[in-house]
One Martini backbone bead per residue (centre of mass of N, CA, C, O) as a GRO file, in nm:
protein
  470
    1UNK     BB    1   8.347  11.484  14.602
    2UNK     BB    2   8.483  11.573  14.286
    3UNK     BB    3   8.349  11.865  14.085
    4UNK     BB    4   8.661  11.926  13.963
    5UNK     BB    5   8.944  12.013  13.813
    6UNK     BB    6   9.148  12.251  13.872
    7UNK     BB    7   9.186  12.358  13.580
    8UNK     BB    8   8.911  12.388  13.498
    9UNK     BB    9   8.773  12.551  13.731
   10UNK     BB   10   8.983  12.780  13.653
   11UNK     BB   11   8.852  12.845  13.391
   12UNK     BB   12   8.543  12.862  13.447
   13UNK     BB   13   8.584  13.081  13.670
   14UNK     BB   14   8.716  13.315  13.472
   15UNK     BB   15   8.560  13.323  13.233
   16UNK     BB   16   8.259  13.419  13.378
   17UNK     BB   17   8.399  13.689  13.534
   18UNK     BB   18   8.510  13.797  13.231
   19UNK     BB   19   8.182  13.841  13.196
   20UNK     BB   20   8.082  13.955  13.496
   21UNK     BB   21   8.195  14.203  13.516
   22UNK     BB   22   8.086  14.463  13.775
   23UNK     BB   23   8.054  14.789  13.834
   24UNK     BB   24   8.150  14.949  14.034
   25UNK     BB   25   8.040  15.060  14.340
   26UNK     BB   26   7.939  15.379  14.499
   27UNK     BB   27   8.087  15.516  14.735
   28UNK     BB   28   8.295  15.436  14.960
   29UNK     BB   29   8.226  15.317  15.286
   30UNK     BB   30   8.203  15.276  15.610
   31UNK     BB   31   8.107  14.981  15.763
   32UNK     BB   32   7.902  15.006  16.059
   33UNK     BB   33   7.869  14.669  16.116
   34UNK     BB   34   8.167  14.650  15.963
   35UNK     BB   35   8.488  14.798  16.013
   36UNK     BB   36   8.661  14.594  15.806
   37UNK     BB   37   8.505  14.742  15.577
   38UNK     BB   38   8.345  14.842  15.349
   39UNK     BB   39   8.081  14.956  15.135
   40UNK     BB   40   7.847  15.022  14.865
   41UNK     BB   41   7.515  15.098  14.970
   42UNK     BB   42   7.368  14.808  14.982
   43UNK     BB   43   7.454  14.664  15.248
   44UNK     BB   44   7.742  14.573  15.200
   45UNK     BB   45   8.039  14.406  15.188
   46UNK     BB   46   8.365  14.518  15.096
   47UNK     BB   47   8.602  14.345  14.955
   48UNK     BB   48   8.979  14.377  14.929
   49UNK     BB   49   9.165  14.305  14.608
   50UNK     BB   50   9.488  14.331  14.496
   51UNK     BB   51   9.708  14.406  14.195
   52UNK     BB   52  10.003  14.618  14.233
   53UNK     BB   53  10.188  14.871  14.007
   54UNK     BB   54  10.409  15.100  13.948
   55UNK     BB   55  10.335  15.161  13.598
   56UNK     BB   56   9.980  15.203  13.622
   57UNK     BB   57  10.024  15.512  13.507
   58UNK     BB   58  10.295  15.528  13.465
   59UNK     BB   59  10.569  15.580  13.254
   60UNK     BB   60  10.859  15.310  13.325
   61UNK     BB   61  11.208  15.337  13.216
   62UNK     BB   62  11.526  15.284  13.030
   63UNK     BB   63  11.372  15.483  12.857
   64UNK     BB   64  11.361  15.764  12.605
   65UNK     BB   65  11.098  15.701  12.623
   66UNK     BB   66  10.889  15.500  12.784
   67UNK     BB   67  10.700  15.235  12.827
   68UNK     BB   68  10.368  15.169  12.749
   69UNK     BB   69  10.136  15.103  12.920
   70UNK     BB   70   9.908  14.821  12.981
   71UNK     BB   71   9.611  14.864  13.090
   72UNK     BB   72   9.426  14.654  12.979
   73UNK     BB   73   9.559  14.408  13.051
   74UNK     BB   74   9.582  14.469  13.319
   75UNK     BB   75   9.276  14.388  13.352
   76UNK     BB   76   9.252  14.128  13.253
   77UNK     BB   77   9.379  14.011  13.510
   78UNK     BB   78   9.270  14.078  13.731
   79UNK     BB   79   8.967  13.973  13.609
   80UNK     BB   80   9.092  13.665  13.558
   81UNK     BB   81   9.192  13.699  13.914
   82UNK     BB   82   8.966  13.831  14.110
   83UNK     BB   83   9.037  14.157  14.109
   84UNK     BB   84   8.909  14.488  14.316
   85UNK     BB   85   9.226  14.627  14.352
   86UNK     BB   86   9.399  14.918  14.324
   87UNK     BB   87   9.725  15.108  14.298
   88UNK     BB   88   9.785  15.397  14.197
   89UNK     BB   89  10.058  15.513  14.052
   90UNK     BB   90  10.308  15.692  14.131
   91UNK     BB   91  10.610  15.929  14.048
   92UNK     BB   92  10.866  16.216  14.116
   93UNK     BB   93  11.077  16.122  13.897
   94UNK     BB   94  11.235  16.172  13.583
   95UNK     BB   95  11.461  16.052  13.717
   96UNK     BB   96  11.671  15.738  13.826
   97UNK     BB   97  11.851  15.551  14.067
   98UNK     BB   98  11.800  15.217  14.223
   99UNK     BB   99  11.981  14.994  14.118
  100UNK     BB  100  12.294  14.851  14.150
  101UNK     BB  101  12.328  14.857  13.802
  102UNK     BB  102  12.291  15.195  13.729
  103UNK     BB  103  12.040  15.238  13.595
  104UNK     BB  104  11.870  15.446  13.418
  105UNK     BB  105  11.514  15.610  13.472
  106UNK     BB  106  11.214  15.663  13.337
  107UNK     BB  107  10.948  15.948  13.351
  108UNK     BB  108  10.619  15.963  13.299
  109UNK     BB  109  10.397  16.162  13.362
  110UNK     BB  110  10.310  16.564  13.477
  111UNK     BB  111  10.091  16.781  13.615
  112UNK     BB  112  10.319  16.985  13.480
  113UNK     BB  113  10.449  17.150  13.246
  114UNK     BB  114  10.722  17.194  13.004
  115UNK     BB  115  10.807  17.523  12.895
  116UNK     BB  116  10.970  17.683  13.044
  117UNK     BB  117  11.232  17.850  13.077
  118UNK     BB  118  11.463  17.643  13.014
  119UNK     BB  119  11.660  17.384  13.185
  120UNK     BB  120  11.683  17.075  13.324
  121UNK     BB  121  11.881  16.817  13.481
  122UNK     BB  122  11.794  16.649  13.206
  123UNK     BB  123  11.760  16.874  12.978
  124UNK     BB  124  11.460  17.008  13.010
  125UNK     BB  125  11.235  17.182  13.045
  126UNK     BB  126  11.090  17.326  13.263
  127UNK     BB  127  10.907  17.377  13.498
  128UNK     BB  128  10.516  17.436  13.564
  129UNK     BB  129  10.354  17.494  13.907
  130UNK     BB  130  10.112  17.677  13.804
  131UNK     BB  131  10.011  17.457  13.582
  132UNK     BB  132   9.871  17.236  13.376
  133UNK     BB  133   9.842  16.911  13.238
  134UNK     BB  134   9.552  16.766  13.118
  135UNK     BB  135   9.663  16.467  13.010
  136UNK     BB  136   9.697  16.420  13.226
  137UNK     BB  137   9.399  16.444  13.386
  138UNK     BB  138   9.290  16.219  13.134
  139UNK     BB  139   9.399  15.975  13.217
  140UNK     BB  140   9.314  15.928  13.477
  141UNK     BB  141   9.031  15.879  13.452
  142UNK     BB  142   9.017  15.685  13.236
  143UNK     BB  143   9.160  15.456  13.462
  144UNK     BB  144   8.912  15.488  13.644
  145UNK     BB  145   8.689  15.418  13.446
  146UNK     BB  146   8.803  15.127  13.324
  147UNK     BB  147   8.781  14.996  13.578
  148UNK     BB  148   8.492  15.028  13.719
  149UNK     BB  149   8.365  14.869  13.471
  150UNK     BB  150   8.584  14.598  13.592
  151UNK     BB  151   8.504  14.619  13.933
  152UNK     BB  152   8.766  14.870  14.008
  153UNK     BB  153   8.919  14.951  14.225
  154UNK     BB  154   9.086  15.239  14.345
  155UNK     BB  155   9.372  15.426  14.440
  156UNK     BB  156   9.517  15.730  14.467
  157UNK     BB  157   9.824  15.867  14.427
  158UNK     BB  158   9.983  16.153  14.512
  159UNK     BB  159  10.225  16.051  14.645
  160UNK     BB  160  10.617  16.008  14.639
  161UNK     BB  161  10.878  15.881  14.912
  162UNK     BB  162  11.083  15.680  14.873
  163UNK     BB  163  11.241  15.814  14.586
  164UNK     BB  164  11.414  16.068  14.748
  165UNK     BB  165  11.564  15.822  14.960
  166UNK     BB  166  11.675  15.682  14.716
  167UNK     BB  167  11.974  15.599  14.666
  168UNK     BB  168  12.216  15.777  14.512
  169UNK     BB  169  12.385  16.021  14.398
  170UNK     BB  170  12.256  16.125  14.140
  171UNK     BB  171  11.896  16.089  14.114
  172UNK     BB  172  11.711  16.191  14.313
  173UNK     BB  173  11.674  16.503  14.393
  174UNK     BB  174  11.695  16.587  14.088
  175UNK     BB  175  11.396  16.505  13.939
  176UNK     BB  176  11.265  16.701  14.068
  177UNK     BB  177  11.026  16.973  14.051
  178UNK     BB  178  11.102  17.089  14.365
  179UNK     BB  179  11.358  17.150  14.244
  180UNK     BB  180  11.465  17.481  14.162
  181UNK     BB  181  11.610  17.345  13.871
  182UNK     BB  182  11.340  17.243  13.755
  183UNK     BB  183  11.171  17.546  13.790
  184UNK     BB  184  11.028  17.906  13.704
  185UNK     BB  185  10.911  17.924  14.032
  186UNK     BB  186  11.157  17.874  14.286
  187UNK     BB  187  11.083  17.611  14.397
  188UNK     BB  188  11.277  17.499  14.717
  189UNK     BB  189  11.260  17.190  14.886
  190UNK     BB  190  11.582  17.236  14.968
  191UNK     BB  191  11.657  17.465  15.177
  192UNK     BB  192  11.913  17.286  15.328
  193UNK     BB  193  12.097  17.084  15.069
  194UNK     BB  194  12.106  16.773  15.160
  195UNK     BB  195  11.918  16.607  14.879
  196UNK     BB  196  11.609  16.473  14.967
  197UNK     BB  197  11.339  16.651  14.980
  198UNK     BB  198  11.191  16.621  15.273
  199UNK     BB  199  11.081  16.881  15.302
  200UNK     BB  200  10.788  16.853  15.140
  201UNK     BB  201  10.680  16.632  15.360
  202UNK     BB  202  10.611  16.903  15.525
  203UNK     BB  203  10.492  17.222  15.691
  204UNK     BB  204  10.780  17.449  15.638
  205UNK     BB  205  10.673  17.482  15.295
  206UNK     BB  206  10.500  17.761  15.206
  207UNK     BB  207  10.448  17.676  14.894
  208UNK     BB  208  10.446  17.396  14.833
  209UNK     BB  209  10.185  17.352  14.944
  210UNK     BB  210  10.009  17.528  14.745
  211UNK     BB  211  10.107  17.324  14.499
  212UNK     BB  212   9.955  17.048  14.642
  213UNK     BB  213   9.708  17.142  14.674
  214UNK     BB  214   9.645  17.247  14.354
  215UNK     BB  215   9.651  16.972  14.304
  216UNK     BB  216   9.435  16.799  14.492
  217UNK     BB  217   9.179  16.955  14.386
  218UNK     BB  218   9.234  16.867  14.062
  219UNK     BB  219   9.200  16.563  14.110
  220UNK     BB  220   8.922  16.542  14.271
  221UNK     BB  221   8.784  16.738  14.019
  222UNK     BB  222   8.807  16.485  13.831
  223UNK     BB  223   8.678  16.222  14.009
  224UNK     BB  224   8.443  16.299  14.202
  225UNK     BB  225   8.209  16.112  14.044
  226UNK     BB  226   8.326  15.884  14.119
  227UNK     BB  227   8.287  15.556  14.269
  228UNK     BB  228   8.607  15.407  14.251
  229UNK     BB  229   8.738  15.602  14.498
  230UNK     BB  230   9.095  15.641  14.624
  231UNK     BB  231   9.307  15.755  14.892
  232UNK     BB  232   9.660  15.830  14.852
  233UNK     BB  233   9.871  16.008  14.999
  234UNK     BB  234  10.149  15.808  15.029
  235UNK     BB  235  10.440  15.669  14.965
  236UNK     BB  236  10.714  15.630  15.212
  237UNK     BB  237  10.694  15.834  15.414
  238UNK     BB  238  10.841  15.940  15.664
  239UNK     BB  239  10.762  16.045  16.007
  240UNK     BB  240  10.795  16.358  15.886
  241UNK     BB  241  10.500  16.330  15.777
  242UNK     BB  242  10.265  16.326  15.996
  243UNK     BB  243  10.148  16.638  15.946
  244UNK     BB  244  10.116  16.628  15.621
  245UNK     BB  245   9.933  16.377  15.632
  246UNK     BB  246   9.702  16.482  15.831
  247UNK     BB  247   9.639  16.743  15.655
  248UNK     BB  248   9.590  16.591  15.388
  249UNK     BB  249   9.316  16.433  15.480
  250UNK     BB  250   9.142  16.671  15.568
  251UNK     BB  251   9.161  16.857  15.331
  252UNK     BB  252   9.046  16.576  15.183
  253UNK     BB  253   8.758  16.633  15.301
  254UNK     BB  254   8.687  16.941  15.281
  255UNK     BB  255   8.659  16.914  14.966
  256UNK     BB  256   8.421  16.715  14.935
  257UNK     BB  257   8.210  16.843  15.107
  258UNK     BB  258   8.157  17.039  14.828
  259UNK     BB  259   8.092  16.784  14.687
  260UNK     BB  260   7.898  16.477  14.582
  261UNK     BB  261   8.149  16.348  14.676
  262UNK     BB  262   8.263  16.085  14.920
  263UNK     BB  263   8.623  15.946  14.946
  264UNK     BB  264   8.863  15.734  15.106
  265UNK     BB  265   9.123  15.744  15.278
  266UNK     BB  266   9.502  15.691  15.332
  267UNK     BB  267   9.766  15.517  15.530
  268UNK     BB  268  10.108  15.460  15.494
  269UNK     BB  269  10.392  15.362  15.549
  270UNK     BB  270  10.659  15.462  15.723
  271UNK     BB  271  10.989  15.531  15.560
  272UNK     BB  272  11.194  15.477  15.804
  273UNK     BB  273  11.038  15.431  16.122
  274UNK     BB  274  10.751  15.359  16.151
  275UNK     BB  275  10.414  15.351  16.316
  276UNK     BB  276  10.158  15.232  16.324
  277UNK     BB  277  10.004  15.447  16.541
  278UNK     BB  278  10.000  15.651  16.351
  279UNK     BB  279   9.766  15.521  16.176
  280UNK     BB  280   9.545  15.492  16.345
  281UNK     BB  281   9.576  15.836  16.464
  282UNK     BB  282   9.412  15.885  16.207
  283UNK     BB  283   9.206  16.035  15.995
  284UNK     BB  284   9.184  15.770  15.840
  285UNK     BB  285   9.032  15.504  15.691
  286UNK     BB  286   9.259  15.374  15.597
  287UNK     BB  287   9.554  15.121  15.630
  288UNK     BB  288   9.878  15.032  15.609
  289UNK     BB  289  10.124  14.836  15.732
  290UNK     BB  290  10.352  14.741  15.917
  291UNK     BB  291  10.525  14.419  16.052
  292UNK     BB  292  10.442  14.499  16.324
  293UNK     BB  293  10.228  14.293  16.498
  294UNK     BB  294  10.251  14.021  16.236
  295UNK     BB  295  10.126  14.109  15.936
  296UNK     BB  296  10.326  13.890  15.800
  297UNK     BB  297  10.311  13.597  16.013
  298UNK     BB  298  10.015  13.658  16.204
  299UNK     BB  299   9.786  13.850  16.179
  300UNK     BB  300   9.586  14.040  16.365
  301UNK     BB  301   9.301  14.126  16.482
  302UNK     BB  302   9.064  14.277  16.363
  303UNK     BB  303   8.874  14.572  16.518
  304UNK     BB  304   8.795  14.853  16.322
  305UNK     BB  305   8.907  15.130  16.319
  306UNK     BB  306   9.013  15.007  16.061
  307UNK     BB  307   9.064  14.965  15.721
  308UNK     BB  308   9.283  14.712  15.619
  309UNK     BB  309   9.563  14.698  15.393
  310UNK     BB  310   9.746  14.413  15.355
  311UNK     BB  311  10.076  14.524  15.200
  312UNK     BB  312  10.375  14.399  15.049
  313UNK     BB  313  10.498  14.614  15.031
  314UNK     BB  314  10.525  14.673  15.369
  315UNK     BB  315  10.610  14.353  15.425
  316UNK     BB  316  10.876  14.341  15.201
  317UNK     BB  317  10.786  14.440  14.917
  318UNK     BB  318  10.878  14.173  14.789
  319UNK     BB  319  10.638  13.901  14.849
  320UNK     BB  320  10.472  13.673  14.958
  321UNK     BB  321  10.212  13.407  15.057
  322UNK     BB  322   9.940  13.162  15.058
  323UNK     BB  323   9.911  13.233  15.302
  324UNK     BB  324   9.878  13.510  15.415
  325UNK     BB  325   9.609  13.566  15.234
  326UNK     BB  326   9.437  13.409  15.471
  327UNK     BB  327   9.543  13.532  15.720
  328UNK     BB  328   9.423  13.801  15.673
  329UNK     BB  329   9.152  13.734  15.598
  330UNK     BB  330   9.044  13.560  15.868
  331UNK     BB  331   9.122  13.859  16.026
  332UNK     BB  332   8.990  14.100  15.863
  333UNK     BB  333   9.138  14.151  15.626
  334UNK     BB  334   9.296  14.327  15.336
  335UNK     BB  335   9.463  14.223  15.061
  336UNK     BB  336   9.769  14.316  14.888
  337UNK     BB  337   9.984  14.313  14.614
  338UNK     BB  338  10.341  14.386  14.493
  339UNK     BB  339  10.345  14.332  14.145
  340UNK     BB  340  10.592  14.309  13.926
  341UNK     BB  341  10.464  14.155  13.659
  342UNK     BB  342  10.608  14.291  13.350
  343UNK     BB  343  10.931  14.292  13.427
  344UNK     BB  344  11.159  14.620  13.319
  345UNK     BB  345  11.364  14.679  13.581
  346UNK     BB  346  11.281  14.886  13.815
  347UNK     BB  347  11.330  14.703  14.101
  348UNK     BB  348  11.387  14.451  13.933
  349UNK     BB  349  11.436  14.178  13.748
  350UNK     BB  350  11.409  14.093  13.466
  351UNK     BB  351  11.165  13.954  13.242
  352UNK     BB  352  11.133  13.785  13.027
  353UNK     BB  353  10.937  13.914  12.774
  354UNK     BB  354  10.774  14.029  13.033
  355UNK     BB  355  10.667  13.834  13.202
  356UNK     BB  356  10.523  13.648  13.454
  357UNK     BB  357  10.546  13.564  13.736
  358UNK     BB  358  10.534  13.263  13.866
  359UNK     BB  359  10.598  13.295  14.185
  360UNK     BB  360  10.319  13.479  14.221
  361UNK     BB  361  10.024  13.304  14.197
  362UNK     BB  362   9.949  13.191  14.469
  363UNK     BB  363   9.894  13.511  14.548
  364UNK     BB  364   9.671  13.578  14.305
  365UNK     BB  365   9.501  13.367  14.345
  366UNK     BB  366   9.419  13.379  14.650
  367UNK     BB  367   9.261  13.649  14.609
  368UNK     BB  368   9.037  13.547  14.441
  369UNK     BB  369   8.967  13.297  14.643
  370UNK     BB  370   8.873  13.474  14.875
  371UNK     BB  371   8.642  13.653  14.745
  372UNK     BB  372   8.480  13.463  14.691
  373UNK     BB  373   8.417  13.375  14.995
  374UNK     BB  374   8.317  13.669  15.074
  375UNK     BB  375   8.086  13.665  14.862
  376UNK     BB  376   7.936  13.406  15.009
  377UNK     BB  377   7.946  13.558  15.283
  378UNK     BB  378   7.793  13.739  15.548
  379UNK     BB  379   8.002  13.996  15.596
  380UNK     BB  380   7.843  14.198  15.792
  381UNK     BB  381   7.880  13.945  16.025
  382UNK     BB  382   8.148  13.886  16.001
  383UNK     BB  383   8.401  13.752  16.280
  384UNK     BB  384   8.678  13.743  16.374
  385UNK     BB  385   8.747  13.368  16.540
  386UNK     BB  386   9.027  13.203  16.638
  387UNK     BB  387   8.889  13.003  16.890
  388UNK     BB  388   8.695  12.835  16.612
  389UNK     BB  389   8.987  12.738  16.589
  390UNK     BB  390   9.277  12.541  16.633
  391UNK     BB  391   9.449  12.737  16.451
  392UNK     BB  392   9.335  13.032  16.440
  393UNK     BB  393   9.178  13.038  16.170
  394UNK     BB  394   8.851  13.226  16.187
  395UNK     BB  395   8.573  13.301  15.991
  396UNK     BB  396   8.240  13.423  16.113
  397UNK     BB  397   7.926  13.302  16.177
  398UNK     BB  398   7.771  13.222  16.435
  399UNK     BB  399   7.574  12.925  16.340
  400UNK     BB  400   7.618  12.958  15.990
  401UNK     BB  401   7.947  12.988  15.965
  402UNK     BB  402   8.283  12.887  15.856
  403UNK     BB  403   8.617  12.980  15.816
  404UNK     BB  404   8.928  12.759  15.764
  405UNK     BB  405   9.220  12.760  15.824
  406UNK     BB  406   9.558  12.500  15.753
  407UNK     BB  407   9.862  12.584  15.718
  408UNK     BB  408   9.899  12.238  15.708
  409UNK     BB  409   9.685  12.107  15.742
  410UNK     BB  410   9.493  11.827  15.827
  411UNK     BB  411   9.341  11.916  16.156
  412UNK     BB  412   9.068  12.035  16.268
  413UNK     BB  413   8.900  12.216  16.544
  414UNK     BB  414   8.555  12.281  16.592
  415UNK     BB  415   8.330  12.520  16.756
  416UNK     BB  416   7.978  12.484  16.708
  417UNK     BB  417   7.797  12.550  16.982
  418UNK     BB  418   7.592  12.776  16.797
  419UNK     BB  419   7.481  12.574  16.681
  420UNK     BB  420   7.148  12.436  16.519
  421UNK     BB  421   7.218  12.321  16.252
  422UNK     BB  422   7.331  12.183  16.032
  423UNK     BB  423   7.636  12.123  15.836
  424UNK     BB  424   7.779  12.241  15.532
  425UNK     BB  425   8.068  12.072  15.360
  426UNK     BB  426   8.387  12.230  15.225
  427UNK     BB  427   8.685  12.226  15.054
  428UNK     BB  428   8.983  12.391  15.004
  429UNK     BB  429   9.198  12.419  14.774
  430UNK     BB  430   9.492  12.670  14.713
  431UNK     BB  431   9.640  12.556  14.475
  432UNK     BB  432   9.436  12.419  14.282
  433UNK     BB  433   9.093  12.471  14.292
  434UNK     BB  434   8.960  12.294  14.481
  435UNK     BB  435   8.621  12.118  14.568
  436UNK     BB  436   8.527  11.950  14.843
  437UNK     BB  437   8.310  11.736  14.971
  438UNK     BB  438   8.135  11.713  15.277
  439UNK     BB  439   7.990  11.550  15.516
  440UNK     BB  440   7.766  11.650  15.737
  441UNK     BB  441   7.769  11.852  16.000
  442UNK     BB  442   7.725  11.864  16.310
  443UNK     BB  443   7.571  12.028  16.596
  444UNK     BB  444   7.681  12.142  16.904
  445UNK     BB  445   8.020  12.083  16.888
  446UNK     BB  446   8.319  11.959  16.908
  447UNK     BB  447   8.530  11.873  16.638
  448UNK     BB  448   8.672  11.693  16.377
  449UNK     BB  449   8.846  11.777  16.068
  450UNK     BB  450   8.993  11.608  15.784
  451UNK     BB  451   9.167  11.665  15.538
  452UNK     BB  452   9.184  11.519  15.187
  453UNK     BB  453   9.463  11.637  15.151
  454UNK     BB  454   9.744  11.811  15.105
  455UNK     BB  455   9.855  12.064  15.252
  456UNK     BB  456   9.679  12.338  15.254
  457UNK     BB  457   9.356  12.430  15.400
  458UNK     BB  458   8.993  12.499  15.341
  459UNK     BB  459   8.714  12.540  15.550
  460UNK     BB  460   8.336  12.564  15.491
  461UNK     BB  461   8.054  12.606  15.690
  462UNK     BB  462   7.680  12.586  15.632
  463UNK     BB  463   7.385  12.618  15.693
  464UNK     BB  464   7.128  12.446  15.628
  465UNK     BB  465   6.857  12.446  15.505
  466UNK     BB  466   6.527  12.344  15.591
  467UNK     BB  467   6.479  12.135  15.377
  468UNK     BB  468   6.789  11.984  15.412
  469UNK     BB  469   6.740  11.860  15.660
  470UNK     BB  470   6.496  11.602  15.650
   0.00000   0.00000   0.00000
């Protein structure tokens, strides 16, 4: 029997999220009877989902000053497919050139005042690195405070190394305000001269430390009464950080420590030529992997070690389709995606009118139905069980619920021998958004059972209550 039609379905089932959307709560903590998830104080398990993009915190792009980012509609989107994570982007170049056809692109705002004197290499005052500037941090607090309303973590990106690596001079680390020639302070994160200010990212420059902790003190300080935030070190600061990645991490643990809350720390991806295993033997409670071991087209099964969030920005760039996001969810991962959004031509191809991205739907709409699914089964007894499904991909609580994807659709064999009630079942296209029911499944033993529909598909099975087994 056919529920309603996929159109429908999809109506209804997001006009009622953006209606109950209820404020995160927190802060979040590793879940300790299955630590490849948070809990949120409550008992449960938060399975974290949901896409992020380049310029929601700061405002970048082709004009100076750049166009002002829609905070709230890009909220409204979140919400209206069921996405609760989001990593809040910084970026350090005040201008830079990224793209092969050399426009130069503009960034603001900074946590440091203009104030001069003198002009910075793009023309404008230099940097005071000595104090603050309050304005970005009432903006920082304002949207981690307006997402927590909307149900939705936050992740503060303290750091970015990818853009001081990439692009050909000049404008590379040219904008940077640790250049000397940008602040009023001789702070000289390229004592080298090499042009590309990575050791900024190392322990070897006690200036620069002295005034990056004074940042993170500052954003702490800003943030810390908050429930839904989460931090992450650096975004793609190659392995050259791996020592100066794991102080900061201990740092805000330490300073947390004298605060009212503490929350999750995360390390993520280094660009380029990084290995997962510096992620994992960090002291960080969560990780983003790059593609080694399968993350990107077979993703190994979560042991717990860490909170994974498995994010296509490290594992593609622009990438993914909804085949990842359900094995991602399947072995026990939190799927992220870096998502292009209302693209102004930042890092890729400008979209009319700034329009979504059609080509990216399958992937936003996928996180947003596995998250569905985590939500309606006892996640903190969930576990990635692959030998538990003929196809390889089954996230499980042995005997009463079982969740397969089919990647290829077709027939899928469950082993249910843990089984002792029935089992109702029910099919989930993740094309159309659509759910058929299928007959109650007998337990205790091995089965088949074949999708309804072409395409993927995932299969549900859950224990019948005890009334309805008669």
């Amino acid at each position: 029997m056919l529920c309603m039609t996929g159109v429908t379905a999809e109506v209804v089932l997001m006009t009622l999220l953006a209606a109950q959307a209820a404020p995160a709560r927190g802060p979040l903590t590793v879940c300790a009877e299955n630590p490849r998830y948070f809990t949120d104080g409550t008992g449960r398990a938060i399975y974290l989902t949901g896409s992020h993009t380049w310029n929601n915190f700061k405002d970048m792009g082709p004009t100076d000053p750049p166009e002002e980012f829609d905070f709230d509609a890009y909220l409204d989107t979140l919400v209206r497919l069921n996405h609760n994570f989001i990593r809040l982007w910084t970026w350090e170049l005040t201008q830079y050139v990224y793209n092969s056809d050399g426009r130069m692109q503009y960034c603001r705002p900074f946590p440091w005042p203009r104030t001069g004197p003198g002009r910075a290499l793009d023309g404008k005052p230099k940097f005071n690195l000595s104090r603050f500037d309050q304005s970005y941090f009432h903006r920082l607090r304002s949207r981690v405070i307006a997402a927590g309303k909307r149900g939705i973590y936050v992740s503060i990106m303290l750091f970015e190394g990818h853009g001081i690596q990439c692009s050909s001079p000049p404008w590379r680390w040219d904008g940077h305000p640790f250049n000397v020639a940008n602040n009023i302070n001789g702070i000289n994160g390229d004592p080298d001269a090499d042009g590309s200010g990575t050791n900024i990212m190392t322990l070897d420059l006690p200036d620069v430390l002295r005034v990056q902790e004074a940042y993170v003190r500052k954003v702490i300080d800003t943030v810390n009464d908050l429930d839904n935030v989460l931090y992450e070190i650096c975004n793609e600061a190659g392995p050259y950080s791996t020592q100066w990645q794991y102080h900061m991490i201990n740092f805000i643990h330490e300073y947390e420590r004298r605060k009212p809350k503490r929350h999750p720390v995360g390390m993520t991806f280094q660009y380029s030529g990084g290995s997962n295993a510096t992620l994992f033997a960090s002291p960080a409670e969560w990780i983003s992997p790059n593609p080694e071991g399968g993350y990107r087209d077979d993703p190994p099964v979560a042991d717990g070690s860490k909170v994974v969030l498995n994010d296509t920005d490290h594992l593609w760039g622009i990438g993914g389709n909804q085949a990842w996001v359900w094995k991602s969810f399947l072995r026990g991962h939190n799927p992220i995606f870096m998502d292009p959004y209302r693209e102004i031509g930042l890092f890729s191809p400008e979209q009319p009118g700034g329009a979504m991205s059609p080509q990216w739907e399958p992937v936003r709409r996928s996180m947003g139905y596995t998250r569905r699914f985590a939500e309606r089964m006892n996640l903190v007894k969930a576990r990635p069980l692959p030998e538990l499904a003929s196809t390889g991909y089954c996230l499980a609580v042995p005997g009463s619920e079982y969740l397969a994807y089919l990647p290829s659709g077709g027939e899928v064999t469950m082993n249910l021998s843990a089984a002792r009630a029935p089992l109702l079942a029910e099919w989930f296209n993740p094309t159309t958004g659509e759910t058929i029911h299928a007959p109650v499944v007998q337990p205790g033993r091995e089965c088949k059972l074949s999708a309804p529909f072409a395409g993927d598909a995932v299969l549900y099975l859950k224990a019948a209550a005890p009334q309805m087994q008669k």
